[in-house]
N, C-alpha and C positions, 0 to 999 in steps of 0.2 A: 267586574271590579278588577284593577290594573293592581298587582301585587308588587312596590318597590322590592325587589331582590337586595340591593344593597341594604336596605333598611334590617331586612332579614337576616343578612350573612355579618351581619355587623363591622364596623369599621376596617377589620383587615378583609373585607370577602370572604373567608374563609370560616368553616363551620362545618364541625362532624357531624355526619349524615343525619344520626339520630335523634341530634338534637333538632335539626328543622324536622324531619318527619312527627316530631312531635307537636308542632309549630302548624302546619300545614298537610294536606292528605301526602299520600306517597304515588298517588298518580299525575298530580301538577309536580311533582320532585320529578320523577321519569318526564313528563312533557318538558320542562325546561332542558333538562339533559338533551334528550333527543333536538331541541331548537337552538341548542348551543349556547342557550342565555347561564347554562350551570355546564360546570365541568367535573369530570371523577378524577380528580390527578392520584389518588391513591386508593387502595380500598379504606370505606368507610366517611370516606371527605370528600362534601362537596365546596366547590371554588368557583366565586367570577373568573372569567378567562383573563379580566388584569391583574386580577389579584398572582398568577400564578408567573408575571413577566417580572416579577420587583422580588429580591429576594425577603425580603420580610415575609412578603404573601408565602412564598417557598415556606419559607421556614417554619409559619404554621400549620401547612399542609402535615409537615413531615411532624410538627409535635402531635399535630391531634391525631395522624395515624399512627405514632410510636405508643400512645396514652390509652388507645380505644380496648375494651376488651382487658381493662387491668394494667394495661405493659407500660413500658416505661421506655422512654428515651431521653436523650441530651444534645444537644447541640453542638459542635467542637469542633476541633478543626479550624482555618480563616474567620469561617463566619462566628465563631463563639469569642476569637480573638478582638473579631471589629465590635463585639460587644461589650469585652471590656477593654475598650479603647485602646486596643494595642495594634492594632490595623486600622486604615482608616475607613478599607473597602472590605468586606463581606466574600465579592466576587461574586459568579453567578450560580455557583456550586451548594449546593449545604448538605454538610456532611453530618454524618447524624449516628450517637453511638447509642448502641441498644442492648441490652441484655441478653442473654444465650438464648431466650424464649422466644422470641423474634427473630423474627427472618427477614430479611428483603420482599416489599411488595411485590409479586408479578406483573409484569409489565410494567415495574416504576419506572418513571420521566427522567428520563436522562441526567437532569439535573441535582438531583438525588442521589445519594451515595451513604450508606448503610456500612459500618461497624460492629459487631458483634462482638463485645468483650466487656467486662465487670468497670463500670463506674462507682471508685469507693468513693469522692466527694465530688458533689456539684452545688453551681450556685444559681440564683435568680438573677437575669439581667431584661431590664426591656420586657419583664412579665413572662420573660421567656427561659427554661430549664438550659442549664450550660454546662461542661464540663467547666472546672478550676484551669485557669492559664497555664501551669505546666503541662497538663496530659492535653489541653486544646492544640500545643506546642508543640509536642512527642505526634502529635495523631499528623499537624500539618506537614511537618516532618517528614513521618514515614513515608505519606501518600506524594510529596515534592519526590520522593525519592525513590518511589518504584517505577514501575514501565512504565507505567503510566501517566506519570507525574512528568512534569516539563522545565527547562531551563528557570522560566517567569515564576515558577513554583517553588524552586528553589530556594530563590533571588528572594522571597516573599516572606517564605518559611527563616533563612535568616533573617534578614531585616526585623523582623517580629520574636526573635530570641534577642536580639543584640537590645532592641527597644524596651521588652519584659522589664530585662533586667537592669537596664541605666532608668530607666523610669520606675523601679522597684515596685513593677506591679508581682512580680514573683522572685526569689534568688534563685541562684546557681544550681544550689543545694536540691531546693525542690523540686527544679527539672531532672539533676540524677535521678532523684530518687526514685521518678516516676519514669526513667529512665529505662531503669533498672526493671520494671515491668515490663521490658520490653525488649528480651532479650535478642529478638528476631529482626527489629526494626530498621527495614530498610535505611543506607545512610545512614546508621546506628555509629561507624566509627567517626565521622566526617561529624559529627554532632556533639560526641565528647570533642574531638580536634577544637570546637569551636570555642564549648563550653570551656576549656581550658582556655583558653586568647581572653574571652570576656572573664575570666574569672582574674584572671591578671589584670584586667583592669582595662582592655579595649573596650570602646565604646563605638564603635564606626567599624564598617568595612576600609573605608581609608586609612583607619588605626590599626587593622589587619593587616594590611597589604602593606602598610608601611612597614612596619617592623619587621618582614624577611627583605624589602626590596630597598629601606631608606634608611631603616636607624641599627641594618646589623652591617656596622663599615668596618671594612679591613683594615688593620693597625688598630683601632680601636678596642679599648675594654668591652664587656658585654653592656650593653645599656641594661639601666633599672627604669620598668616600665613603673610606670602611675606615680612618679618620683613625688616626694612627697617635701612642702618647703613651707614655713608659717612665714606670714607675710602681715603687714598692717592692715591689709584687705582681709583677713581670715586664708586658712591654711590653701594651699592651690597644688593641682597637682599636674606634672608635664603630662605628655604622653611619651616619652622619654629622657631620660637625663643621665647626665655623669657628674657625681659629687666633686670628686677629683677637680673638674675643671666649672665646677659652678654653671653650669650649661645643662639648660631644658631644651628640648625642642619639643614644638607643638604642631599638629599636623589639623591644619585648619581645611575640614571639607567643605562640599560644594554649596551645601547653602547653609547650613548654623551659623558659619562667620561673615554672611550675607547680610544679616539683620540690624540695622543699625543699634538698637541697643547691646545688642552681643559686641558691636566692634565698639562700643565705648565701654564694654566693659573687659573686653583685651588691653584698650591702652591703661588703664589703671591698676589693672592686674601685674601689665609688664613694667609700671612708674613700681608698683612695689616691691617686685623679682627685683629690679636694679638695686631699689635701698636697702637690700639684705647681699648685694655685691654679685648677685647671679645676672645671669644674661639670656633670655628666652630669642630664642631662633624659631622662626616660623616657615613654616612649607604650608604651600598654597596645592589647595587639590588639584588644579591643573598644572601645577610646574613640578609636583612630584609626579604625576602619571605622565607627561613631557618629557623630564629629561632626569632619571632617577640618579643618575650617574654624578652630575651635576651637582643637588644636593646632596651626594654622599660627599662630596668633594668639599661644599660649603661645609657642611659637619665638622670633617676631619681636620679643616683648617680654624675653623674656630673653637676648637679642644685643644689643639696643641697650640695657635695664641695662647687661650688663657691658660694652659699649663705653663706657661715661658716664665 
């Protein structure tokens, strides 16, 4: 008789050992291993060999070896983040934090990566154990930021702090705090640097980079970031301004202001900036990274107009 293995490893492939040996003898378990139709990617877990190419299969490899034997793990890091929707991609990595009781498999799969440190809150996502968004944050963080970790890693790990928190899947606040756990963390100062820009109110890396290289202009007052202005559309806020001269400017990135509905809803925005006597200046994500100089130069000239 022909035994469906998928039938058995059920819908992810994946399945602690001891549950199939309960299922079936443990000499057709060894005969499949040995023919390649089962795979051991950790101890205690057996896997189709697809189930281990897709990270979801990953990821419950790594739960039901972290869970076997009483223990416990979490998810965290990229891949807890794409869980709760604050990455789009996982990547091929899953990272996985464990309690002091655990240790790293022996000869774990490369793509597995193991944390050792106290998890005080997690959550359920996708059926699957998570770290909470700030410490998933702090973990991607740290690991973007040591030897090991890479430019793309970086680039990742912000983007997914600056997202957390304009999408309020977490505040500011709760990444300190969970921060603050963490007093060793690689990139530890480079992450307050940040947390301070988004706490003031940027929302983009363009809204970053703008503000040392576009809207801090010479002769100028200091700009007030996240300038705040009620409008007949409801309250709207620049990404800089100067009251003095009724002048916002907004720093439109490369694709938010791409969306047709987003640019119909700048011209209505900016029809209601005018009827409160204000004047909204826009920088284009490629003519500020082009010619930065330029728009300083537009800036400083349309603040001293409307000062005149």
């Amino acid at each position: 008789m022909t035994i469906d293995l998928h039938h058995l490893l059920g819908p992810s492939g994946v399945r602690a050992a001891a549950e199939l040996t309960g299922l079936v003898d443990a000499g057709s378990v060894g005969r499949w291993v040995r023919q390649g139709r089962l795979l051991r990617p950790a101890p205690g877990v057996l896997a189709l060999p697809d189930a281990v190419q897709n990270w979801p299969g990953r990821a419950d490899v790594a739960t039901h070896w972290a869970h076997r034997d009483g223990g416990r793990g979490w998810l965290t890091g990229p891949g807890a983040l794409a869980l709760w929707d604050v990455l789009p991609d996982p990547g091929p990595v899953v990272d996985l934090a464990v309690d002091h009781a655990r240790r790293a498999p022996t000869g774990a799969p490369p793509w597995l990566r193991v944390h050792r440190a106290p998890v005080p809150e997690y959550g359920i996502r996708a059926d699957r154990p998570v770290t909470m968004p700030p410490r998933a944050l702090v973990d991607a963080w740290g690991w973007a930021h040591a030897t090991t970790g890479s430019p793309t890693a970086v680039e990742v790990a912000r983007a997914a702090v600056i997202g957390a928190v304009r999408r309020r899947v977490c505040r500011v606040r709760e990444i300190r705090r969970e921060l603050r756990r963490h007093p060793n963390l690689p990139g530890r100062a480079a992450l307050v640097e940040l947390l301070d820009l988004v706490e003031g109110g940027c929302q983009s890396e363009f809204e970053i980079w703008g503000l040392a290289h576009l809207l801090d202009v010479p002769g100028l007052p200091p700009v007030q970031q996240q300038l705040a202005l009620d409008t007949a559309v409801g309250t709207v806020h620049f990404d800089g301004g100067w009251e003095a001269a009724r002048l916002g400017v907004e720093l439109d990135g490369a694709r938010y202001h791409r969306q047709p509905e987003q640019h119909e809803w700048d011209v209505r925005r900016d029809a209601a900036v005018v009827a409160r006597g204000w004047v909204t200046l826009r920088i284009s994500h490629r003519r500020g990274h082009d010619d930065p100089e330029a728009c300083r130069r537009d800036i400083a000239a349309a603040f001293f107009a409307r000062c005149a």
